[in-house]
C-alpha positions in Angstrom: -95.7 69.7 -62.4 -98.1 69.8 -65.1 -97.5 71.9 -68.6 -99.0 74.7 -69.6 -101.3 72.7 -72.0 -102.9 70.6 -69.3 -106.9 72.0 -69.0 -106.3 73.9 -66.1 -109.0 75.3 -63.1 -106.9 77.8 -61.6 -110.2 78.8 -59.3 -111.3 75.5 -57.5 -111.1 75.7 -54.0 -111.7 73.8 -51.0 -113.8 75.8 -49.7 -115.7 76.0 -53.2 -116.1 72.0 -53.1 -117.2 72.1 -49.2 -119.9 74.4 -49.7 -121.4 73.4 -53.0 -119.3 70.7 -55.4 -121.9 70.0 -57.6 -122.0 73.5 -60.0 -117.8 72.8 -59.3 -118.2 69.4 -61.1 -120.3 70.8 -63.6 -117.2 73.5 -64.5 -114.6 71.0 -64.6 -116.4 68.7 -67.5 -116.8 72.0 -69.1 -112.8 72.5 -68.8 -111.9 68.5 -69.3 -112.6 65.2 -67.9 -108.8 65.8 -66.9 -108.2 68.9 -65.0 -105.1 70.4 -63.2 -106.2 72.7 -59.8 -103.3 74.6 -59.1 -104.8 75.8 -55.5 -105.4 72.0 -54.6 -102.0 70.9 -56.3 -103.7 68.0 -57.6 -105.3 66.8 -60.7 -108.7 66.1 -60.8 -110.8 63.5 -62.4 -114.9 63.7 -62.5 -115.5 60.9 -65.4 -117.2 57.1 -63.8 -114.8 55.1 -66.2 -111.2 57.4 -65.6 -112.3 57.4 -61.8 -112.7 53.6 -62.1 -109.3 53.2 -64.3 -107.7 54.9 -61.7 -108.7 52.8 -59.2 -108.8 49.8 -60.6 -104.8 50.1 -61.8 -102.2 50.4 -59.0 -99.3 49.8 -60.8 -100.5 53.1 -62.6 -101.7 55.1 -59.5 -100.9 54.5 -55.6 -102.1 55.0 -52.3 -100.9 58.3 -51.4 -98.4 57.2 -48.8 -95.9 59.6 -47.6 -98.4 62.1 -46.7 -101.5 59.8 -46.2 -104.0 61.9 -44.1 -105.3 58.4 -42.8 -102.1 57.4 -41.8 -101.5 60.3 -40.1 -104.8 60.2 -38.1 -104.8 56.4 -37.3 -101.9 54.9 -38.0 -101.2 52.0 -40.7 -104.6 51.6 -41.9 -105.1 49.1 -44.6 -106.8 51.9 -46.8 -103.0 53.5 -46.7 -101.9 50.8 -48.4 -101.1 49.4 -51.4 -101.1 45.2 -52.3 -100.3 42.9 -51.6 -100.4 44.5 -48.0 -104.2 45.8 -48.5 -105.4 42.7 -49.6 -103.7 40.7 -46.5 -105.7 43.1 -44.1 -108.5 43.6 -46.1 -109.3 39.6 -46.2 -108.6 39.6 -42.3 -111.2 41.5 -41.9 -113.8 40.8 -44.3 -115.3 37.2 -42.6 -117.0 39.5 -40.3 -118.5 42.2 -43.1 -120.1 39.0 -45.5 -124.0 39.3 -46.2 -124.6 36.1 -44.6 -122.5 37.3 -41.2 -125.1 40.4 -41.3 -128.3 38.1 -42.6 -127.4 35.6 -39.2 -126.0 37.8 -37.1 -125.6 41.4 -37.0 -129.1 42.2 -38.1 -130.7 41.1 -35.0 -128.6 43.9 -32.9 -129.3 46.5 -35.9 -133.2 45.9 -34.7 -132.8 46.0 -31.6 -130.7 49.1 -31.7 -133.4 50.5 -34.0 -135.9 49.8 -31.8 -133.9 51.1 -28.7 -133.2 54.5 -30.7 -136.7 55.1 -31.9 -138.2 54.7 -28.9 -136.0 57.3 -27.0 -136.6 59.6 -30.4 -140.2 59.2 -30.1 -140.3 60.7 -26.5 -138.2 64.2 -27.8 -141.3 64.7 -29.9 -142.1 66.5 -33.2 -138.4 68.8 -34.0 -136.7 66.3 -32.8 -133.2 65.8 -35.0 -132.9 62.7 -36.9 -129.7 63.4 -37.5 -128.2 63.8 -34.3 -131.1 62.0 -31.9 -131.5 58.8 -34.2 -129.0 58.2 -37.5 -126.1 59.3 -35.2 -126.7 56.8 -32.0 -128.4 54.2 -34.3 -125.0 54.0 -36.5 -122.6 54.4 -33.1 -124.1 51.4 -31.8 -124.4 49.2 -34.4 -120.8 50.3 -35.5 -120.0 49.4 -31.6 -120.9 46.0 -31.9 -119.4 45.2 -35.8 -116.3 45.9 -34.7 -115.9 44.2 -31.5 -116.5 46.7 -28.5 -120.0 46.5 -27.3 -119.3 47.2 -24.4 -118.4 51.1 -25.6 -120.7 53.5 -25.1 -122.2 55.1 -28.2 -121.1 58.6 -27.2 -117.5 57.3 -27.2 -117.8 55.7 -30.5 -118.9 58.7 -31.8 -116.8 60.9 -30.0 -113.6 59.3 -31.7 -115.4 59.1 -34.9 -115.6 62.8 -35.0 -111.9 62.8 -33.9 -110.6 60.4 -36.5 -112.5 62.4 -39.4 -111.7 65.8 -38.5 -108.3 64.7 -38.7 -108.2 63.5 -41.7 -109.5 66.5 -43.7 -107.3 68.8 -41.4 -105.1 70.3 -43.6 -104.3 73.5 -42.5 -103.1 71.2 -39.6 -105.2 73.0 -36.9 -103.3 72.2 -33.6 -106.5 71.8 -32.1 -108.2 69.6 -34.2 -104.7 67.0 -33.7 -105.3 66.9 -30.0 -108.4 66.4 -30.2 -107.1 63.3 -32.2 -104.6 62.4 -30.4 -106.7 61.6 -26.9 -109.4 59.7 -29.5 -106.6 57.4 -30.4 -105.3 56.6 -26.9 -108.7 55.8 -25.9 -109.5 54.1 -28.8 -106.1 52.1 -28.5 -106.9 51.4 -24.9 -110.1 49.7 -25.3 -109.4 47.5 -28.3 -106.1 46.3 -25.9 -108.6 45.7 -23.5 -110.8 43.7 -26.3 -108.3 41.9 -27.8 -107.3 40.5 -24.6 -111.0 39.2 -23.7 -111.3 37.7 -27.4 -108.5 35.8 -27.3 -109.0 32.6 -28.6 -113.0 33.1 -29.2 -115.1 32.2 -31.9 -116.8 36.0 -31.5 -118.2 36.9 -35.3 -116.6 41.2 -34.6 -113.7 42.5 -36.6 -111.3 42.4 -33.7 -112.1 38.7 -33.2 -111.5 38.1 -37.3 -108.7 40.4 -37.0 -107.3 38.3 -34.4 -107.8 34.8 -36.0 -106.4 35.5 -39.0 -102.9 36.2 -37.5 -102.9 40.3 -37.8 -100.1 42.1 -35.4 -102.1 44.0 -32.4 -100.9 47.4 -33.8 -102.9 46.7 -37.3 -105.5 45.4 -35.7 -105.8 48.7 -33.6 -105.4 50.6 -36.8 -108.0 48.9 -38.7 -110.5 48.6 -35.8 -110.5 52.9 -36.1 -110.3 52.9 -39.5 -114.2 51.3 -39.7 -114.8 53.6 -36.6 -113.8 56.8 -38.9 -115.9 56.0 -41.3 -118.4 53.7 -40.0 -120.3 56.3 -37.6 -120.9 59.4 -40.2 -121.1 57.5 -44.1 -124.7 55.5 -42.5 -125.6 58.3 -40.6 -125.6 60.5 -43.5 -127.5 58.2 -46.1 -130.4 57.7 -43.6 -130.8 61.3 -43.1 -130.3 62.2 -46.9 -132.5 59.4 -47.8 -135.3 61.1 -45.1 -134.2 64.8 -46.9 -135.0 63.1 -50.2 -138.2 61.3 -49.9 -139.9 64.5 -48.3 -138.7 66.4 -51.5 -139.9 63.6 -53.7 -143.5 62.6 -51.5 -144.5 60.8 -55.4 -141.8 58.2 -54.9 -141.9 57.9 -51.0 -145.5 56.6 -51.8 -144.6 54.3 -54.3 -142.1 53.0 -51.7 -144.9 52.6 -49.2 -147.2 50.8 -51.6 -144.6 48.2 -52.6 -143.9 49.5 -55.8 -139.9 50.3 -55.2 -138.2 48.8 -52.2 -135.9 50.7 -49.8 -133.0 48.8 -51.0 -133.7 50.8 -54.0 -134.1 53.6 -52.6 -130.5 53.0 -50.2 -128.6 52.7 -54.0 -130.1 56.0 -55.4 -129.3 57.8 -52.2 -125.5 56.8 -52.6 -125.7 57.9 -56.1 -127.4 61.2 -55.8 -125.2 62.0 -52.6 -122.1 59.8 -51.9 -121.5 60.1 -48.1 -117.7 60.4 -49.4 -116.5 62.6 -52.6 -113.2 61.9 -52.9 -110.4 59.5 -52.9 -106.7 60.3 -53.4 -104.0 58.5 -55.7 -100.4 59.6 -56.5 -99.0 58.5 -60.2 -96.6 55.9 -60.1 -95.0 56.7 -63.6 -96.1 59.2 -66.4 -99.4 58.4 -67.3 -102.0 59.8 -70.0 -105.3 59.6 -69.2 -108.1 60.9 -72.1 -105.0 63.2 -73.7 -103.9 64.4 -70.4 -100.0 63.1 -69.5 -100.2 63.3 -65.5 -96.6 62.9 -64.4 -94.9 60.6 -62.1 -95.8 61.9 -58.5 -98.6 63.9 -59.8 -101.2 64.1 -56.6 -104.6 62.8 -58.3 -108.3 63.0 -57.0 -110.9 60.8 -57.7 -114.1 62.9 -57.7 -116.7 60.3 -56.6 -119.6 62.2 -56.4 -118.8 63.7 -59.8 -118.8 59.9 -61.2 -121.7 59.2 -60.0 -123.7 62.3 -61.7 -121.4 61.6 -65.1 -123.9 62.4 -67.7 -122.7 59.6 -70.1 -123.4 57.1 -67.9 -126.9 58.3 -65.7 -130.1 60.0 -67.6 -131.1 63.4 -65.2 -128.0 62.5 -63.2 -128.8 65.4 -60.8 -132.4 64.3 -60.3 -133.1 61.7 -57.4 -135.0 59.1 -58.8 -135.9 55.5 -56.8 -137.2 54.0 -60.2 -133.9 54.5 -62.0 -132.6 51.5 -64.0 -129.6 50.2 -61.6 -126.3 50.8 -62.9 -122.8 51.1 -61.4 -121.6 53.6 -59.3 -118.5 54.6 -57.2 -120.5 55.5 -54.0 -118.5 52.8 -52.3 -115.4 53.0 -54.6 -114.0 50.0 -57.1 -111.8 47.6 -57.5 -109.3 46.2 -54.6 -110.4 48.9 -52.0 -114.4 48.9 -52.2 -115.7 50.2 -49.1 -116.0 46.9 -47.2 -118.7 47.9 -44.8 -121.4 48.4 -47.6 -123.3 45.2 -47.3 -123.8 46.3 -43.6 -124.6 50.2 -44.4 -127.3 48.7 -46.6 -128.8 46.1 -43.9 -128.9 48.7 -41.7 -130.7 51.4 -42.9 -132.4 50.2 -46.0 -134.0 46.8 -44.3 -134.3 48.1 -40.9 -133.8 51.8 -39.9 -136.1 53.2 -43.1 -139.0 50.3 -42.6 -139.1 51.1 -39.0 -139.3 54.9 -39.0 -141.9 55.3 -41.7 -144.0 52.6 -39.9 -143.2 53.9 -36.8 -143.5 58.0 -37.3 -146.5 58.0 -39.6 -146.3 60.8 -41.9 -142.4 61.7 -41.1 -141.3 64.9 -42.4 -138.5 67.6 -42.4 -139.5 70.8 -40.8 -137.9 72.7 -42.6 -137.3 72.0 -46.3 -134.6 74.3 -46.7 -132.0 71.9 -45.3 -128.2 71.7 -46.8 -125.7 69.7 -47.3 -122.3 70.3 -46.3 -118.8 69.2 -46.4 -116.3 67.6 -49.0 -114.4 64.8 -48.3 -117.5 63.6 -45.8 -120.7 65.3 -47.2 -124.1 65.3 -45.5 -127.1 67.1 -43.5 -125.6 68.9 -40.4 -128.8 68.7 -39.1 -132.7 67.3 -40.1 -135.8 68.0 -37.6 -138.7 66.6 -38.2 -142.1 66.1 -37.8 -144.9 63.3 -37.9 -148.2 62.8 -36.6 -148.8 62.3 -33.0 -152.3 62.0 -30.9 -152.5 65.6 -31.2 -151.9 65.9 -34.3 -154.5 63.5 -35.8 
């Protein structure tokens, strides 16, 4: 338990963070880059280099284990862990995440599924959703493929994606929510048996297949197989739609982008920055440590406020601005050190070489209808919802 000289935000609140963090974040430097929330019973760090010290040092800060809201929602997921385990699962899986895997292979089914997706998107017609009629299905089914089960339908994928997440972040332990879970993970669990069997012995490029060849149990390869479906559905589908929110608030920049100027990739990095798909990650201190004159004890409960790192002042001019022309510089969007979020290279492919080119060629003059959208959540932030417009026949 912290002392009584610890900076201390006695009103932070989930609920405060879900709704809104950013004016939170902006409190908490006020207070310290150190804070203790007594509500959240955890201490809570918004400054790029502490969040990256804490990562980067697990002999100073753990994986929170014993109560490990992944753990509990799918089981021994590599991100539960701590090395040298991590790093055995983590380069098990990674042979089918590398740049030149995605170049060769998976980029080809990203079109395709772009294609497939746009044109069913194109027949709902101006107000259609982007969110939930073409980011959500595009990322199911490229996630589908990735990881081994194309064979899945999209709806499923997503389905347990939901599951899996809501899990995670349930903790007021809503008995609903945990059933809800526990029928995604028998389903899930059924038809990666089902996949493992077929791949046995194959040269298939998926994460099962890697999984497979690289000697992992069944039961870790189930675990890791939901693990990218937790996250892989809702963290692509919410930077192409924020990306879409943000070039209509910033029309300047989107026709820079068009003209060549700036490229999408560019545009893909700011989007991170500006609105990390994920805002947190959790750590427990191993021994008493001080961080920037704050001594966190051993067993302290400590969050890692990535989208707070990523709008740190010191380190990014405007940080609250969305600029495409800013000066590239590290972030945590995707975390640091021996857990960085291994399907980034993929996220990228996918929207910022295939979905973003092919809807702005596709949908000229795409648009929000409304500009008044918000954003929403904590642990998984983004855009319930985004219709939009563009020009059609009639339109013209």
């Amino acid at each position: 338990m912290p002392v009584n000289t610890v900076p201390t935000a006695d009103w932070v609140t989930l609920e405060q963070l879900a709704e809104d963090p950013y004016p939170v974040y902006d409190r908490l430097r006020a207070v310290g880059p150190v804070t203790w929330a007594p509500q959240l019973g955890r201490f809570l760090l918004t400054g790029l280099d502490d969040c990256r010290f804490v990562e980067a040092n697990e002999d100073l800060f753990e994986i929170e284990q014993e109560d490990s809201p992944l753990k509990r929602a799918m089981g021994e997921v590599m991100l539960s862990k701590n090395e040298p385990e991590h790093g055995v699962e983590r380069a098990a899986i990674n042979p089918a995440l590398r740049p030149k895997v995605i170049a060769e292979v998976w980029r080809a089914h990203f079109e395709a599924h772009a294609r497939q997706v746009l044109e069913r998107f194109r027949g709902l017609g101006p107000g259609a959703d982007i969110n939930a009629d073409f980011a959500l299905p595009y990322a199911a089914m490229n996630l589908g493929v990735v990881v081994g089960l194309p064979d899945v339908p999209w709806t499923d994928v997503q389905r347990w994606s939901l599951a899996f997440i809501a899990a995670v972040a349930n903790v007021q332990e809503d008995p609903r929510v945990s059933e809800a879970n526990r029928i995604a993970n028998a389903e899930a669990d059924a038809a990666i048996d089902r996949r493992m069997a077929e791949l046995a012995g194959s040269a298939d490029p998926s994460m099962i297949s890697v999984m497979l060849r690289a000697g992992l149990p069944p039961d870790l390869v189930r675990a890791n197989a939901k693990l990218a479906i937790s996250g892989g559905v809702n963290e692509p589908q919410h930077v192409l739609t924020s990306g879409v929110h943000a070039l209509s608030q910033h029309p300047d920049q989107l026709a820079a982008v068009r003209a060549g100027e700036y490229t999408y990739t560019q545009v893909f990095d700011e989007v991170v920055r500006w609105m990390p798909p994920i805002h947190t990650l959790m750590r427990r201190a191993r021994v008493d440590v001080e961080l920037n004159g704050v001594t966190m004890p051993a067993g302290s409960l400590v969050w890692i406020l990535l989208g707070a790192a990523n709008r740190d002042p010191r380190h990014f001019e405007q940080p609250d601005r969305f600029v495409v022309s800013r000066p590239r510089r590290p972030h945590l969007a995707f975390g640091s050190g021996p857990h960085i979020c291994a399907g980034s290279w993929a996220a990228r492919s996918s929207i910022a070489e295939v979905a973003w080119p092919l809807l702005y060629d596709g949908l000229p003059g795409l648009t929000p209808v409304d500009d008044d959208a918000r954003f929403h959540g904590f642990f998984f932030r983004g855009l319930p919802g985004l219709p939009v417009t563009w020009e059609t026949e009639n339109t013209k």
